[in-house]
ZAROFI-249411 format. One record per residue (C-alpha): x, y, z; residue number from 1; residue in three letters. Coordinates in Angstrom, 1 decimal. Layout:
<pts>
PT	X	Y	Z	NUM	Ala
...
</pts>
This chain:
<pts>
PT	-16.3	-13.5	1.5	1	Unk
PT	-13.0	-14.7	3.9	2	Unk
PT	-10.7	-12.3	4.9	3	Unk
PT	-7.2	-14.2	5.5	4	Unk
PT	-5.0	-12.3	7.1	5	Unk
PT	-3.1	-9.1	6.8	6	Unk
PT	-1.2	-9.0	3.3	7	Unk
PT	0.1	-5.4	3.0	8	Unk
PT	0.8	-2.5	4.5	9	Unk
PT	1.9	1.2	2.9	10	Unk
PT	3.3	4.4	4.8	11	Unk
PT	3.8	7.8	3.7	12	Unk
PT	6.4	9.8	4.1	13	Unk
PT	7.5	13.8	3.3	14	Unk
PT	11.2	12.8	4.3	15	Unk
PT	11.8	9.7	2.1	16	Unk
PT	15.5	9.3	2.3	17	Unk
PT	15.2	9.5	6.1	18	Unk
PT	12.4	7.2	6.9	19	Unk
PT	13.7	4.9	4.3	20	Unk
PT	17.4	4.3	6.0	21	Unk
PT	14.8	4.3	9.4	22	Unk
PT	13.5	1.2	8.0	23	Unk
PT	16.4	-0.7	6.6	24	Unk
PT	18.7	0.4	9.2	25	Unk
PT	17.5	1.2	12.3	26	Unk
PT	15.0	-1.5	12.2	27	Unk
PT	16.3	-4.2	10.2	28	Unk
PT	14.2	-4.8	7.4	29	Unk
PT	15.4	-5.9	4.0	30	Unk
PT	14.7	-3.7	1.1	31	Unk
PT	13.7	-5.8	-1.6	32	Unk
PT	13.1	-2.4	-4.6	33	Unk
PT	12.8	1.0	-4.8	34	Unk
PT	12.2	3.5	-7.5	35	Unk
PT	13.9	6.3	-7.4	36	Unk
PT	11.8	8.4	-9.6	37	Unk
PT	8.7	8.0	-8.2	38	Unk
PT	10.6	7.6	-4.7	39	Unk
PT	8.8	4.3	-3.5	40	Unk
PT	10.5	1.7	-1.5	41	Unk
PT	9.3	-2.2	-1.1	42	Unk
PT	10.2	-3.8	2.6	43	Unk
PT	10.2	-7.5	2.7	44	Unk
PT	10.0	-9.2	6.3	45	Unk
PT	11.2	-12.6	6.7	46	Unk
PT	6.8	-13.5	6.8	47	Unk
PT	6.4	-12.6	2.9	48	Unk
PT	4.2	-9.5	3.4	49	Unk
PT	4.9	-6.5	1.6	50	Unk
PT	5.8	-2.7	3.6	51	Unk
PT	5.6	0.0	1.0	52	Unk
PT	7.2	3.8	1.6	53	Unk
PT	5.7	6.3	-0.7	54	Unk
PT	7.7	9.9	-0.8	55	Unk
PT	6.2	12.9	-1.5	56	Unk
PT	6.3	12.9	-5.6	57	Unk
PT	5.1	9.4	-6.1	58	Unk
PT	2.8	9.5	-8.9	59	Unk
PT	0.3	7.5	-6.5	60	Unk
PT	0.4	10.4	-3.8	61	Unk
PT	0.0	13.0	-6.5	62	Unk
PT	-3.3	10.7	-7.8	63	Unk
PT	-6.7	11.8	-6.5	64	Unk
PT	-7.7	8.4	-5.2	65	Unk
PT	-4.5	8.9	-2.6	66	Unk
PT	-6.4	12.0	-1.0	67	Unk
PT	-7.3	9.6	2.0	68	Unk
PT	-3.7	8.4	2.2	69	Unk
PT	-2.4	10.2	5.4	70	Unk
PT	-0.4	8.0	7.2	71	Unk
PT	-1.1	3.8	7.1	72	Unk
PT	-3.0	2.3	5.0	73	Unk
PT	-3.9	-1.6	5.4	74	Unk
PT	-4.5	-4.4	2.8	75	Unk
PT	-6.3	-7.4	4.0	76	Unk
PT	-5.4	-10.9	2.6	77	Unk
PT	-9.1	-12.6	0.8	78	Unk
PT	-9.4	-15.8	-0.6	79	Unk
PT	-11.5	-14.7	-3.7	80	Unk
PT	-11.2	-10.7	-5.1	81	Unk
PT	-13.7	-10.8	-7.3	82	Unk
PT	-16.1	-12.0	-5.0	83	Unk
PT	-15.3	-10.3	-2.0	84	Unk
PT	-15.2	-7.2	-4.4	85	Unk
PT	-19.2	-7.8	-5.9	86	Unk
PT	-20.5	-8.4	-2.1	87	Unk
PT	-18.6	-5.5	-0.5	88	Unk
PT	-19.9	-3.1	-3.3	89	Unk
PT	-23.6	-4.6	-3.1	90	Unk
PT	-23.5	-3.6	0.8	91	Unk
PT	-22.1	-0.2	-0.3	92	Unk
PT	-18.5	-0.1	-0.1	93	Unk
PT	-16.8	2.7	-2.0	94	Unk
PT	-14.0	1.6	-4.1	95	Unk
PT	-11.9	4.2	-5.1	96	Unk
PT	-10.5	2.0	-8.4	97	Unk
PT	-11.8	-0.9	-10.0	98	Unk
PT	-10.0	-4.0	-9.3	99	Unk
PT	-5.7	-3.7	-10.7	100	Unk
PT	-3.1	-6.3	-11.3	101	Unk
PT	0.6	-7.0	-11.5	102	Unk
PT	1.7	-10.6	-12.0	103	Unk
PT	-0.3	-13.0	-10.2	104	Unk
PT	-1.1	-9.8	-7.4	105	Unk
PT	-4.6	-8.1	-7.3	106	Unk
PT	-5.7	-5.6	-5.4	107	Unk
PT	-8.4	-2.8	-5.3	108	Unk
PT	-9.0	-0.1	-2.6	109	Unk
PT	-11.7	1.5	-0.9	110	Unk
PT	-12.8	3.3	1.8	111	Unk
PT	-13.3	2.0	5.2	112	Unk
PT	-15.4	3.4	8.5	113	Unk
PT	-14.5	7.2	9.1	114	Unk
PT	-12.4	7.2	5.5	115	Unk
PT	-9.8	4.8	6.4	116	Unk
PT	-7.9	3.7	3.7	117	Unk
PT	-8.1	0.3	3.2	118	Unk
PT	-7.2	-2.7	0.6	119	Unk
PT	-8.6	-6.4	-0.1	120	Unk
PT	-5.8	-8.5	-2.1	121	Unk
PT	-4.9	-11.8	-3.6	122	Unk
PT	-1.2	-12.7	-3.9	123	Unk
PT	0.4	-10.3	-2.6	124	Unk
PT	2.6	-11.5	0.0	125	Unk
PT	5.0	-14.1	-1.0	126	Unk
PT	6.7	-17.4	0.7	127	Unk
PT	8.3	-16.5	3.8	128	Unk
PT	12.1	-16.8	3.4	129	Unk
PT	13.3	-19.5	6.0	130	Unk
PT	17.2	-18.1	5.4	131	Unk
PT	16.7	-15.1	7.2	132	Unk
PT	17.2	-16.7	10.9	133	Unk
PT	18.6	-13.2	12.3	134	Unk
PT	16.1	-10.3	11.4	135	Unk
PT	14.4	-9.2	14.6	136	Unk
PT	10.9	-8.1	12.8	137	Unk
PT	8.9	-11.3	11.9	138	Unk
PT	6.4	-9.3	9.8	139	Unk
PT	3.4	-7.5	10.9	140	Unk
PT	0.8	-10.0	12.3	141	Unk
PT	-1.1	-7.0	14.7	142	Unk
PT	-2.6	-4.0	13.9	143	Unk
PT	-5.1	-1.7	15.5	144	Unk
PT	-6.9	1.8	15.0	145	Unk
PT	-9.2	4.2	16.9	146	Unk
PT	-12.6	5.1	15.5	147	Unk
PT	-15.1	7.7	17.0	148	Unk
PT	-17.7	5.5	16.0	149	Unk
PT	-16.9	2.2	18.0	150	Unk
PT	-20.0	0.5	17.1	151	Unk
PT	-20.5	1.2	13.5	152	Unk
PT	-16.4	0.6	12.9	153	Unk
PT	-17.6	-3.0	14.8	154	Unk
PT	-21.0	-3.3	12.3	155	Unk
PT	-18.2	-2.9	9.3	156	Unk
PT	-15.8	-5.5	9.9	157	Unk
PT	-17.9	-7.8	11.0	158	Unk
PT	-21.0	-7.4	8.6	159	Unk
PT	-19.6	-5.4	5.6	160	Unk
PT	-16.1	-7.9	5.8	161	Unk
PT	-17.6	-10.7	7.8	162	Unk
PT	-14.2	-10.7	9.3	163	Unk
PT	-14.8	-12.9	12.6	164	Unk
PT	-15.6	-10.5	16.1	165	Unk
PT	-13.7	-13.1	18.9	166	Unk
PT	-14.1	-10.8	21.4	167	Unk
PT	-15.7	-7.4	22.4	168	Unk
PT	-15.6	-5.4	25.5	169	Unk
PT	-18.1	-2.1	25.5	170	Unk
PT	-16.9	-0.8	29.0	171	Unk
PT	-13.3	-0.4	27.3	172	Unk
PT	-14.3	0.2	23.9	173	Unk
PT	-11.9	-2.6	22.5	174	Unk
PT	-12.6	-5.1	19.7	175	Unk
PT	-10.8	-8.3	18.7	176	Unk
PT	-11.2	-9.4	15.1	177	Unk
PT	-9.1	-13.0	14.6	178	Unk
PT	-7.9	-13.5	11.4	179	Unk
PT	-7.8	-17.2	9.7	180	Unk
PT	-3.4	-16.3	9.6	181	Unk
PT	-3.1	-16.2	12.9	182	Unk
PT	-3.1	-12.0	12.9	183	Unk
PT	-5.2	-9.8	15.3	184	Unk
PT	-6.7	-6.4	13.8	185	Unk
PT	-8.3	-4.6	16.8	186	Unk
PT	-10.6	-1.7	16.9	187	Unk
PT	-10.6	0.9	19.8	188	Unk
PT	-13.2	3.7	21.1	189	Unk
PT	-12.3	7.0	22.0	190	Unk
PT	-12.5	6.1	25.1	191	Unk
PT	-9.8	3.8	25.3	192	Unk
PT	-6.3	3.7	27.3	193	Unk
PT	-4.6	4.2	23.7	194	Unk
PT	-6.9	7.0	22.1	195	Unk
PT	-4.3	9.5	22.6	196	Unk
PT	-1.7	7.7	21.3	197	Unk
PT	-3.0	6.3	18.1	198	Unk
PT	-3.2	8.9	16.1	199	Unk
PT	-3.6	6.5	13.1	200	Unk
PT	-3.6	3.2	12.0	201	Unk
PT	-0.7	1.6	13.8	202	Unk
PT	1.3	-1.6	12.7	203	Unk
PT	2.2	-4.2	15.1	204	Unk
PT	5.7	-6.4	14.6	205	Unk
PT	5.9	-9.6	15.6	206	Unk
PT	8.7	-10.4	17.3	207	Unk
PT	10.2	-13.3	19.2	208	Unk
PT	11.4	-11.2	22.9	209	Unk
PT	9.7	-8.0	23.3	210	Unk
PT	12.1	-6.8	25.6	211	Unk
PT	14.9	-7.9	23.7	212	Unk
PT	14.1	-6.2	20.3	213	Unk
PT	13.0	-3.4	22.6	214	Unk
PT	16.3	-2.6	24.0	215	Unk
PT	18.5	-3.2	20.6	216	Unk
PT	16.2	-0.6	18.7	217	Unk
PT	16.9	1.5	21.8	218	Unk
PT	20.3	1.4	21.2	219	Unk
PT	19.7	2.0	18.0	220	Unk
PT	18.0	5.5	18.4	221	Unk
PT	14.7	4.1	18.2	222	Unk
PT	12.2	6.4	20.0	223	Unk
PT	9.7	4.1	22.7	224	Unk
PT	6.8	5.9	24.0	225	Unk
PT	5.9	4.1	26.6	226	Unk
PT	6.8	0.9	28.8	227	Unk
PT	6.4	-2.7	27.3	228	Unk
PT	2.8	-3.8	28.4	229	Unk
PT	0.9	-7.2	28.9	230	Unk
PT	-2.5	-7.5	27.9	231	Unk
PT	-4.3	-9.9	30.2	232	Unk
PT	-5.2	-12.1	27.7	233	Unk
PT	-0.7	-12.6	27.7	234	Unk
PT	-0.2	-10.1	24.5	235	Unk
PT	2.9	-8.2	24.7	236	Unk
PT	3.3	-4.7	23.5	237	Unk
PT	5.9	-1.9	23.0	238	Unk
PT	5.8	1.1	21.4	239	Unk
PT	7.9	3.2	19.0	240	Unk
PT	7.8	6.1	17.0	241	Unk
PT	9.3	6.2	13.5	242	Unk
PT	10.9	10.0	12.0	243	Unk
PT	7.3	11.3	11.2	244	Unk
PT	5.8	10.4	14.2	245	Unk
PT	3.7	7.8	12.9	246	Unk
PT	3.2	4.8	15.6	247	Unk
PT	4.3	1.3	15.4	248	Unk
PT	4.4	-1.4	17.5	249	Unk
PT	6.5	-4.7	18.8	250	Unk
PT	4.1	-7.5	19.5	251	Unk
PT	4.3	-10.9	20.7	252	Unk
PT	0.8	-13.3	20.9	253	Unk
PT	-0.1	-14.5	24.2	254	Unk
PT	-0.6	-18.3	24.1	255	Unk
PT	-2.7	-20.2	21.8	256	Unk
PT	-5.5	-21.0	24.3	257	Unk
PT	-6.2	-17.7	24.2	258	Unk
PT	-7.3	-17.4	20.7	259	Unk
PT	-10.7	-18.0	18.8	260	Unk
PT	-10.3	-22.3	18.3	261	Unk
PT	-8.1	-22.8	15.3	262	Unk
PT	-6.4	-19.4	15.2	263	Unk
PT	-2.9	-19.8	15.5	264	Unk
PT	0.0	-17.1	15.0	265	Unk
PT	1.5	-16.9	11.9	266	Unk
PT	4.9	-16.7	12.9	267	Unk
PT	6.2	-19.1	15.4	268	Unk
PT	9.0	-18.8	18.1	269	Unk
</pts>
């Protein structure tokens, strides 16, 4: 199987209307549907991927198979479904549906290391839209999450997913996988720097100027937890809190050179 990239990600919410105008207003993105009955909101960055808001009476939170949805949940980009679905389930993978479509979009979800929810997906981000020159959120190109169990989270993605492990460092309990897109999903220990402060799965924006985004989201009542930081492989980071706590971040890629060979960002300045 080939994981891609990072196609989708979804966010739960008890106080829909709030977190919805936190989205579209505070930071920027363009609402491209939502359902008012079953309260569920589609955000469309200028990249193509897809941000989903579920409320609290969405039929999908009311499903059982939504019992592990607390928070984020994450859908990576493969470049065969069915394929990567038979190989994940040989090496025990629990799906928690068989494999749904919509258009020319499948998807099918399972459970990750320590019940993280998780998705693999075909079509489901669309072109990016060149017109939209002003939006300060590129899409969502970084993400990262803590799990207790460092070493078997690391055995997952890069046995069970065969996503590519670029880098690993044990004494800080950090772990770079490098996606074919250009987008970084790392995976931290308990013992890392950020253990406290991921809570959950947290989201990563690309932007252009770190700072810059920084300050206009300040302005705009945007809550930052902590200084902007700069890895020392030249990532920058920020980050922010939306109304239910959950964490996000700004992100810009260091330089190219300091990527797996071939990787290059998805979204460039």
């Amino acid at each position: 199987m080939r994981v891609t990239g990072i196609g989708w990600a979804g966010a739960t919410s008890d106080n829909y209307q709030a977190s919805r105008d936190f989205l579209s207003e505070k930071l920027g993105l363009a609402l491209e549907f939502e359902a008012n009955k079953s309260v569920v909101a589609h955000f469309r960055p200028p990249s193509g991927q897809l941000l989903e808001l579920y409320g609290p009476s969405t039929q999908y939170r009311e499903h059982e198979k939504f019992d592990w949805f607390d928070g984020h949940a994450l859908a990576f980009d493969v470049d065969n479904l069915e394929t990567a679905h038979q190989e994940m389930l040989d090496r025990g993978v629990h799906f928690i549906h068989e494999i749904e479509t919509w258009k020319d979009e499948a998807w099918c979800m399972f459970l990750g290391p320590e019940n993280q929810l998780l998705q693999i997906q075909t079509g489901g981000s669309q072109s990016p839209e060149a017109t939209d020159k002003g939006a300060k959120l590129l899409g969502f190109s970084w993400a990262g999450v803590v799990m207790h169990d460092f070493e078997g989270a690391i055995r997952f993605f890069s046995q069970v997913m065969e996503m590519p492990l670029a880098r690993q460092e044990d004494g800080k309990e950090s772990a770079q996988f490098w996606l074919a897109d250009g987008h970084l999903y790392e995976v931290f220990g308990p013992k890392h720097s950020w253990s406290q402060l991921m809570e959950h799965l947290t989201i990563g924006f690309q932007v252009e100027d770190v700072q810059q985004v920084r300050a206009a989201l300040e302005k705009a009542g945007v809550e930052f937890v902590a200084e902007a930081e700069t890895s020392s492989y030249g990532h920058e980071f920020a980050f922010f809190r939306d109304l239910d706590t959950y964490l996000y971040a700004l992100w810009k890629p260091g330089k190219s050179g300091q990527r797996p060979w071939g990787v290059r960002p998805i979204f460039t300045t």
